[in-house]
C-alpha angles and dihedrals in degrees: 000000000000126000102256091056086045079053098049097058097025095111094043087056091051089048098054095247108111121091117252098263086057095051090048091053102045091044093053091048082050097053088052094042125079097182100046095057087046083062108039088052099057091049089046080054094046092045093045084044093053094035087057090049102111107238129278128209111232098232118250102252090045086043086062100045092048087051095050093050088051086052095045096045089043103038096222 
């Protein structure tokens, strides 16, 4: 595996969502690649950092536009 593919699913790795093969793979690119860990392991850090962020309400006014640009992008 090369790095930018590493690159590409490695948030999905981290996330679990990934099959097995893929796992394996990335895992053994990961084990040979110095850069790449070093990596994987500072965006593990930022994703447990945010996950352990207590929730925030959007406010209300951010919360509508958001929804008016979906709506536009989606057309629905």
């Amino acid at each position: 595996m090369e790095c930018r593919r590493l690159f590409a699913r490695l948030s999905e790795y981290l996330d679990g969502e990934l099959p097995a093969g893929i796992c394996d793979e990335l895992r053994a690119h990961l084990d040979g690649c110095r850069p790449c860990a070093a990596f994987a392991r500072e965006l593990e850090a930022t994703v447990d950092l945010c996950r352990s962020l207590p929730p925030r309400p959007v406010p209300p006014g951010l919360r509508r536009r958001l929804r008016a640009l979906l709506e536009r992008e989606t057309g629905r």
